[in-house]
N, C-alpha and C positions, 0 to 999 in steps of 0.2 A: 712614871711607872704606875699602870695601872691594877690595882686586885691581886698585888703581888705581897708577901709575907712581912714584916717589918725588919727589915733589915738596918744597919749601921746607912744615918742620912745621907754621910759624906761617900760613901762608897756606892750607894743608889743615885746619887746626884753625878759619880763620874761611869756607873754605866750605860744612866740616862743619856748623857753626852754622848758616849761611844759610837751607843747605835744611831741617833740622831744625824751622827756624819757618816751612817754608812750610805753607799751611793744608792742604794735601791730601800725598796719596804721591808719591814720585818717585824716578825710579830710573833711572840712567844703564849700559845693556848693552856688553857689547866685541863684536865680529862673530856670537859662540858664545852669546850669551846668556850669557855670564858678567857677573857683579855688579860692576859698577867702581866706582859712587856710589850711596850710599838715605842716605833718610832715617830719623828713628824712625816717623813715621808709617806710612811703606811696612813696617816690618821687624813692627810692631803686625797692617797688617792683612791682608797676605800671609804670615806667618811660615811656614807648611807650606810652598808654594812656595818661597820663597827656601831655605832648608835643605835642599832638593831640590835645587837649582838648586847650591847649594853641593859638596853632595856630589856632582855630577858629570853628576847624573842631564838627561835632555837637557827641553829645554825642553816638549815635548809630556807630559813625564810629568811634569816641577814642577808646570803648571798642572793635571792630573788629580790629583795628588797636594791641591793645594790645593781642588779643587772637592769631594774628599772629605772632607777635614778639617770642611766645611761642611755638606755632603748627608753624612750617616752612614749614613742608609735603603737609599743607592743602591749598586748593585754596580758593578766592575771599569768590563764595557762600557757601562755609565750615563755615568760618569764621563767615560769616554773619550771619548764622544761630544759629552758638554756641550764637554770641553777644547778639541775640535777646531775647534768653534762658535766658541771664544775665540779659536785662536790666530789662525784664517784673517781674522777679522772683527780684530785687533791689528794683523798682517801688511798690511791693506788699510788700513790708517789710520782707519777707521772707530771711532767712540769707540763702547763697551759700557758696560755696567752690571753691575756685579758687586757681590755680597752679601758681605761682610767678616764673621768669626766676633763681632765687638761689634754684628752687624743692621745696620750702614750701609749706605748704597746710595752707590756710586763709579762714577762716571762716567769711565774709565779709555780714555785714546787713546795708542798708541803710534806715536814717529814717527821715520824712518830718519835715520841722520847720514853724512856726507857718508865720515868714517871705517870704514865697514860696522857700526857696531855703531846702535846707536837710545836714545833716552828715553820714558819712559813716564812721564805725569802721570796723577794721579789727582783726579779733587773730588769731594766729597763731598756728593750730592743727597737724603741724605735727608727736608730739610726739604722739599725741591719735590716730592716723592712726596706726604709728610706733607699738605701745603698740595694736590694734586690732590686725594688722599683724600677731604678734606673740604672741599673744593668738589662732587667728586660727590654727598658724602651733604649739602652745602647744596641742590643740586641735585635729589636725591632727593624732600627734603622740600618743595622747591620745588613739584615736579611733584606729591605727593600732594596737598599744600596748595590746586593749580590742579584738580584732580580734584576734591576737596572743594567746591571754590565752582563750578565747573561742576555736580557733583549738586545742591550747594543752590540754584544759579539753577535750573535744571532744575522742581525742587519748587517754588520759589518761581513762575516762570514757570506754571506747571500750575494753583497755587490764584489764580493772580491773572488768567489765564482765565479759570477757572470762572464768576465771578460775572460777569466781563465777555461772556461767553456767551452768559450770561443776559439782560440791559442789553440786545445788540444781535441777538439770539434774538426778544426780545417785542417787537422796536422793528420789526424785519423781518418780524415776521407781523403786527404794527398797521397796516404799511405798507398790507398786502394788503385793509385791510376798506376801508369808502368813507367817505372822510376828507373835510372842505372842505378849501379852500386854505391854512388858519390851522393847521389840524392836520398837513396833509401836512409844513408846514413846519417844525413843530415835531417831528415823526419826522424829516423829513430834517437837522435840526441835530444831534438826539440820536445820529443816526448817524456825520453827519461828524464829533463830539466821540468815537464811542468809536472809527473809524477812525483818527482824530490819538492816542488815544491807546494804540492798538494799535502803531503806527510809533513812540511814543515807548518802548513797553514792552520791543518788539520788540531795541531798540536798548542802551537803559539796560540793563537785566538782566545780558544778555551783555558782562560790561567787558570780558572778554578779546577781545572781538570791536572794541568802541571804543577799546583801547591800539593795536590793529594796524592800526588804520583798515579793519577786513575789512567793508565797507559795500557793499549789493547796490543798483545800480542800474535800474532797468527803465522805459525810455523808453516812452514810448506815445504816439500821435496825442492832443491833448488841448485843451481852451478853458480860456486861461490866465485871461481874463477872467472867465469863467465859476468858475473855482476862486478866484478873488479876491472876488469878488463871493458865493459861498456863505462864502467867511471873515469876510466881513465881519459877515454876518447870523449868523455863529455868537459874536464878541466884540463886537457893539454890544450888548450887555444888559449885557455886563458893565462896561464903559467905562463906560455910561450909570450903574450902580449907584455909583459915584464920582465922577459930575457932571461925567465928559468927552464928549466929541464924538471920533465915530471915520470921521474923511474918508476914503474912497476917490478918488482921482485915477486913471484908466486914459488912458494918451496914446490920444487918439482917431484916432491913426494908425498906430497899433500894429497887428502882425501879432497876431490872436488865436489862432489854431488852431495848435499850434507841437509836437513830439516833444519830450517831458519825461519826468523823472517825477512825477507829483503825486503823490503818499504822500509825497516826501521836499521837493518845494517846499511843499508843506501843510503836512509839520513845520519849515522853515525858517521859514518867513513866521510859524507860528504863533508859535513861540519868541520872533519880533522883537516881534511883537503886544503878547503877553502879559508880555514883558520889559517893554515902554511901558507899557502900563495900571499893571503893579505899581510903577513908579516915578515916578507921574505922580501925582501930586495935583490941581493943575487945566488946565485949560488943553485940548488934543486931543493927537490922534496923527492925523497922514497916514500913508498908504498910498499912493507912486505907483509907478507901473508903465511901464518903456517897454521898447521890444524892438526894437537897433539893428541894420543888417547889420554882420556881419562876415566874416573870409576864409572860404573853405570851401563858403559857400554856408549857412554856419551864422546866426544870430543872435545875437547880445547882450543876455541878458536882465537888468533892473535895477530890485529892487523897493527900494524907501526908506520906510522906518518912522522917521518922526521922530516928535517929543516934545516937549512944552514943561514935562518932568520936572526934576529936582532937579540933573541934569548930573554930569558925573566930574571928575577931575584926569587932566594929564596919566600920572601915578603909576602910576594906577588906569587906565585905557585900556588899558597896555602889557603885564599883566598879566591883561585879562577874558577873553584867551579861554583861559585855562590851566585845565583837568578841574579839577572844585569846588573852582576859584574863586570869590569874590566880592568886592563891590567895597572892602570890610572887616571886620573881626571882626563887626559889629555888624549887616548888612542879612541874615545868616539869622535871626538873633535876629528881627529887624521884619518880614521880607518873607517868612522862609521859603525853600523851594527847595534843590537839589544843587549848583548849581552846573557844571550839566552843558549847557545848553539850548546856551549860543553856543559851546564846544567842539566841540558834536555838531554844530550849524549850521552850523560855517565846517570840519568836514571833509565835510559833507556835502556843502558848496557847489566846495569843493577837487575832489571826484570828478565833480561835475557840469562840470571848467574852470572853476570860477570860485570868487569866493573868499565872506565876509562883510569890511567893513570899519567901523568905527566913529569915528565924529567927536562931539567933545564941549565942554563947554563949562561948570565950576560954575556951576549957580545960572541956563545958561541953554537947558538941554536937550541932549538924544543924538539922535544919526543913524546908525541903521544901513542899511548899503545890501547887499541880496544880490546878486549876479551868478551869473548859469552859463549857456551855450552850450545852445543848443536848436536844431535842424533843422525848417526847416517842415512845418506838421504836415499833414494831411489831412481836411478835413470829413467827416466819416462821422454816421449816424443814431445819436442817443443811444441805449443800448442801455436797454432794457426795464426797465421798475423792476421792482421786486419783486412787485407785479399782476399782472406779467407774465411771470411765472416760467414758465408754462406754454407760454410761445413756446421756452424752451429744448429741444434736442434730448433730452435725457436721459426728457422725460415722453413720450415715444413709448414707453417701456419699462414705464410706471409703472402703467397698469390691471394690478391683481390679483398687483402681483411681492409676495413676501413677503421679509423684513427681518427680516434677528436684529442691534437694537443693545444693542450691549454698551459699557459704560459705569459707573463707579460711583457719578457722580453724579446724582441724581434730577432736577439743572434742566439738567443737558445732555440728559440723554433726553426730558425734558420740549418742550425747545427743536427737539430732532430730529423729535421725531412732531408736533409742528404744524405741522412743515415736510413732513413728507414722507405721515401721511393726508389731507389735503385732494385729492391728486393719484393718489390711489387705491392707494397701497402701505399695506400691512401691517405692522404692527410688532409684534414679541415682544422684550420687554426682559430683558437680563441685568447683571446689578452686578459679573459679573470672571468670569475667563477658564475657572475651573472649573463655574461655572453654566452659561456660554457653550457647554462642551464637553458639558454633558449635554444638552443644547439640541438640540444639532445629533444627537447620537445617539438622539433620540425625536421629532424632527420631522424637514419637508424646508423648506428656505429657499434664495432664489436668489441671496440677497446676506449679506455681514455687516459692519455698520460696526462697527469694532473698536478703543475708544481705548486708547492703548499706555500708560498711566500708570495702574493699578491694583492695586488690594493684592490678596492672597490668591496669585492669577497674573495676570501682568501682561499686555502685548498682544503682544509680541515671543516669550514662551513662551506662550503661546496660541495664536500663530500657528504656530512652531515642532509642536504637538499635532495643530493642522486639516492640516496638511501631510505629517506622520507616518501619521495614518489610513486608513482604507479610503478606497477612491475615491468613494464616494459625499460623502463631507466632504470628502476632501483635494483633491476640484474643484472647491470652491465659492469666487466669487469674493470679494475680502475686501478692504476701501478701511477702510484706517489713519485712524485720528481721533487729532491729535498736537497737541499744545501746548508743543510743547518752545520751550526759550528761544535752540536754535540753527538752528530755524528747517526748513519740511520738506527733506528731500532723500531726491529721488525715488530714486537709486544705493541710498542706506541704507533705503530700506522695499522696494526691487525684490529687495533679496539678502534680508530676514528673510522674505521669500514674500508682501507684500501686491502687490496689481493696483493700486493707487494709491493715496493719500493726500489728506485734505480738512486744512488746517490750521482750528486753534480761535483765536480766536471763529468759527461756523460763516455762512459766508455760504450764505446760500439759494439763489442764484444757482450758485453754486458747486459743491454738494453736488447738486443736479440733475445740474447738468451732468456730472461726476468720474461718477455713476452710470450715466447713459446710454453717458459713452467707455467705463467700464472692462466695464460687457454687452458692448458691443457690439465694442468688442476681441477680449474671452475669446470671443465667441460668430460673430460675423460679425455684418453687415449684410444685415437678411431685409427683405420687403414690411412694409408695415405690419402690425403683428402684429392679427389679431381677439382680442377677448380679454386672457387673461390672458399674463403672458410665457412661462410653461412650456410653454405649447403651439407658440409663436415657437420658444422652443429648438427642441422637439423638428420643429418642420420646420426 
């Protein structure tokens, strides 16, 4: 005990001890900042200070004194400055942090006593710095790690377009010859099969998009009956290849035409579908459908997939909608699958207001029921098949326009030019972005589809080069061909310089039309052009 009153020996000697085992500094001042009580830990990790403080010196220069002891690099008015920072931020009662000559980190608050003089505790945080440390660099790794499977969905996303491309490329221009009924129908299944499974690629790939539930919804005017009834004709071959029966039930009072989204009831309904057939050994699967009011002026929509399949336990119920799960170790081994279909279904149904639920029974089949809230929809004229691509606006552009696609896959370019010479555009093909760029410097072209995923130079520094050039290139319009697994956004191709964007698999529909808006954007709206479109420009 130092400069402290003369008290009883024995009782100075056991609060000497007290404080001495407290875990941190401490230090009891008289009005002047003189030293009344410390402990050893305080005298360890202030020592320059306190010695300062001893000898007389006033408290703004003990605490300078010790900030040098510590910083040696720094001069005079360094030090003085730090001090100052200390004493005013002590003085307010505010707890600081201060670095000790052993590297500790002390978490130090001084507080006034009613006597004029104050105490000062100190604890000692250097494990909690420690432990941030390395939660940042957990974190770090974290974030690399999520960059890493984002560029690998990316890649993976891109090659597993490709082929799908292709699949719904040759299916879309088969559409267009003259089919019977038996044929049309078999192109139209093969389509709606690789649309369902675009919505499930779309979805799956991107986990970090299914951990956050970040799920894009887009309602449309639409016949619910009419998308239930193409489902049905897409899973009765396969039911039937198993020796089931696959009921449709449609409540014949049902509102049909209703604001949905079907890409995301198509992949709901399919999931249930497809979950029944693979657990169903004999017996069928219904499908019923009704669609009740509810407040709002909304509707209540309710499809029921039952089964007369092999059934759950309650166990296993309470557990199947958990991200790949299933129903135990043993049904990927038999059945296959992620484990992802009724996860993705019952949030998909959650963002439509409504949910998935399931009811079951060992031994005497499953029920699943979807729900989600739909607004009545609007009759409108089916829009044009694929025959009829030429009713779209975009082919008012398309006598004699010329086309630079750039691509480095031979069946997406393949898929592009059957779609777009039949309607009288031109096509010059390039395989990546440095062929693309001699291209443009030895020809004249009015367009260029440009997919942003290629080696050599990719589509984004490609585009980055037509944008940098003379004006003769750096005006020419440029619609993004993208595959990405996060799906297009128009903000992020408007800032690398494209005029717009067609996502992959390439709809025909689609790629017309994106050509017509983005001419006729960049350029205005003229008469009908005679001719080819460069002369439309130039008037």
């Amino acid at each position: 005990m130092s400069g402290s009153k003369a008290i009883d020996p024995e009782m100075a000697a056991i609060i000497q001890e007290a404080v001495n085992r407290l875990p941190g500094g401490f230090v009891v001042y008289g009005p002047n900042h003189e030293i009344l009580l410390t402990n050893e830990q305080n005298e360890i990790d202030f020592a320059a200070a306190n010695s300062a403080l001893r000898e007389g010196c006033t408290y703004l220069e003990s605490i300078r004194r010790g900030v040098a002891a510590i910083l040696t690099s720094l001069g005079h008015d360094e030090t003085l400055q730090i001090a100052r920072t200390i004493v005013s931020t002590l003085e307010s009662g505010e707890p600081i942090e201060l670095m000790t000559p052993r590297g500790a980190i002390l978490q130090v608050t001084e507080t006034k006593l009613s006597s004029g003089g104050s105490v000062a505790v100190g604890a000692d945080v250097t494990a909690i710095h420690e432990r941030e440390r390395e939660l940042k660099k957990a974190r770090k790794e974290a974030e690399a790690a999520n960059e890493a499977k984002s560029a690998f969905l990316a890649n993976i996303s891109h090659e597993i377009r490709t082929p799908l491309n292709g699949i719904l490329g040759m299916a879309q221009h088969l559409a267009t010859g003259n089919l019977d009924a038996e044929q049309k129908d078999q192109i139209d299944t093969i389509l709606d099969s690789g649309k369902t499974l675009m919505a499930i690629l779309n979805d799956v790939l991107d986990l970090s998009k299914i951990e956050a539930g970040k799920f894009d919804i887009s309602p449309i005017d639409n016949d619910l009956g009419h998308l239930l009834r193409r489902l049905e004709k897409l899973w009765a071959p396969r039911a039937m290849e198993k020796g089931l029966k696959l009921r449709l039930d449609i409540d014949p009072d049902m509102i049909s035409f209703l604001r949905f989204d079907p890409v995301r009831v198509r992949q709901c309904v399919s999931n249930l579908v497809s979950n029944a057939i693979k657990f169903t050994e004999k017996g069928a699967i219904t499908v019923s459908a009704t669609a009740a009011p509810a407040e709002d002026g909304l509707f209540e929509v309710r499809i029921r997939v039952a089964d007369t399949g092999m059934g759950m336990s309650a166990e296993t119920l309470e557990k199947l909608f958990a991200p790949f799960t299933q129903a135990d170790s043993s049904t990927s081994r038999r059945f296959g699958g992620t484990g992802l279909g009724l996860s993705i279904s019952r949030k998909l149904a959650q963002l439509m207001d409504g949910d998935v639920a399931a009811e079951s029974e060992e031994g005497r089949g499953s029920a699943f029921t979807l729900t989600f809230r739909a607004a009545p929809g609007r009759r409108t004229e089916e829009a044009p098949a694929n025959a009829d691509v030429a009713h779209t606006g975009g082919v008012r552009w398309a006598k004699g326009l010329s086309v630079l696609l750039v691509d480095d896959h031979a069946l997406n370019r393949k898929v592009a030019r059957l779609f777009l010479e039949p309607i009288g555009i031109s096509v010059v093909e390039a395989e990546n972005g440095e062929e693309a760029l001699r291209c443009l410097q030895t020809q004249s072209f009015d367009l260029v589809l440009l997919d942003m995923h290629m080696p050599v130079m990719d589509g984004p520094e490609t585009l980055g080069h037509i944008r940098a050039h003379e004006p003769h290139v750096r005006d020419i319009p440029v619609i993004a061909l993208t595959a990405d697994s996060l799906g297009p956004n128009k903000a992020r191709y408007a800032a690398l310089g494209a005029d717009g964007y067609v996502g992959k698999p390439i709809d025909h529909r689609e790629l017309i039309l994106e050509i017509g808006r983005v001419l006729e954007e960049k350029f205005g709206r003229v008469p009908m052009p005679q001719g080819a479109f460069p002369e439309g420009r130039r008037a």
